[in-house]
N, C-alpha and C positions, 0 to 999 in steps of 0.2 A: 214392442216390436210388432211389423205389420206380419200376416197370415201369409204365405205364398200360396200362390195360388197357380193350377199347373192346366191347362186345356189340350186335352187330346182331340184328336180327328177323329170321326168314327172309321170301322174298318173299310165300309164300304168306297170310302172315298179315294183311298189309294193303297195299293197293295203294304202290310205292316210286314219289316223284315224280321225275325226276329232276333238278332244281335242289335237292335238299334241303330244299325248300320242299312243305307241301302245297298241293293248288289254290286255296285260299283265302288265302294268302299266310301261313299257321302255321307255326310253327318249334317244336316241343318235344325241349328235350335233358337229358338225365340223367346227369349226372356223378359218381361215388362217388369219394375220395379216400380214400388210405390205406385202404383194405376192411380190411384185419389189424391195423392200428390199431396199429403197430408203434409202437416206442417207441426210436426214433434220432435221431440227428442228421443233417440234411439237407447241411452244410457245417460243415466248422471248418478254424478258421483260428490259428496261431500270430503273436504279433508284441506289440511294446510297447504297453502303454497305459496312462492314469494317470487313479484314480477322487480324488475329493477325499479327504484324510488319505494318501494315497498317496505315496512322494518323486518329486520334483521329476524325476526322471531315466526315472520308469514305470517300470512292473513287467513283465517277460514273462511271457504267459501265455497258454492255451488261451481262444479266444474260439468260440461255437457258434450253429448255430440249428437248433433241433429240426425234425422233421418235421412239419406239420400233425397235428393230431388226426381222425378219423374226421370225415369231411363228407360229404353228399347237399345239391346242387346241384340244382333243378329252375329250366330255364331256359323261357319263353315269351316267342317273337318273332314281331311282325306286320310284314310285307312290305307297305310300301304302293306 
């Protein structure tokens, strides 16, 4: 699993609310996912399973699920 990684603004840049909310009840968040776009497997798993034309008894074998591809996430939320 990749590290998340989180980048704040400093304060000087724009006033920080502190509910995480600005004063009009905005919420804007910006997520990047896999930044390096790495090319792995998030989990894998060994154990039986059986595809059709497969015998009756399953087959062992490596099962996987890759990591996410590169994503940008832009979220906006109103606080009513």
């Amino acid at each position: 699993m990749l590290p998340s990684i989180t980048v704040t603004a400093p304060a000087d840049l724009e006033k920080q609310p502190t509910d995480a909310a600005s004063e009009n009840g905005l919420k804007l968040n910006l997520d990047v996912l896999n930044l390096l776009n790495t090319q792995a497997d998030q989990i894998t798993y060994y154990y039986t399973s059986r595809l059709a034309g497969e015998p009756a008894a399953g087959v062992n074998d490596v099962h996987f699920h890759p990591v996410e591809p590169l994503a940008v996430r832009f979220t906006l939320a109103k606080a009513f």
